[in-house]
C-alpha angles and dihedrals in degrees: 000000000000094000093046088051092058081057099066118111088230098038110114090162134003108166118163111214133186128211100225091199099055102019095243129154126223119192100197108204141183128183134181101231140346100266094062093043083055084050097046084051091057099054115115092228083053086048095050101051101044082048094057090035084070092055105038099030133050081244151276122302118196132197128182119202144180118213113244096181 
């Protein structure tokens, strides 16, 4: 997933972390615009994670940013 992203026309960063402590994963991503980010979200590899998430995670938390320094 991580390396399909990068592939995206709109893709500036896609890392994949992981929080040793709780076990947690973190997808970082940075997109030049909205559109790409829409497209990015309609991609079948996209689909078929967030559809397994459900079944093998308590869920996807999502957090949009916006860098201040």
């Amino acid at each position: 997933m991580v390396s399909k992203s990068r592939r995206e026309d709109a893709c500036i960063q896609y890392d994949l972390h992981e929080d040793i402590v709780n076990h947690t994963f973190i997808f970082h991503e940075e997109w030049s615009d909205q559109i790409g980010l829409n497209q990015h979200n309609q991609q079948s590899y996209i689909l078929n994670f967030v559809e397994k998430s459900v079944e093998l995670s308590d869920g996807i938390t999502i957090y949009k940013t916006d860098q201040i320094a």
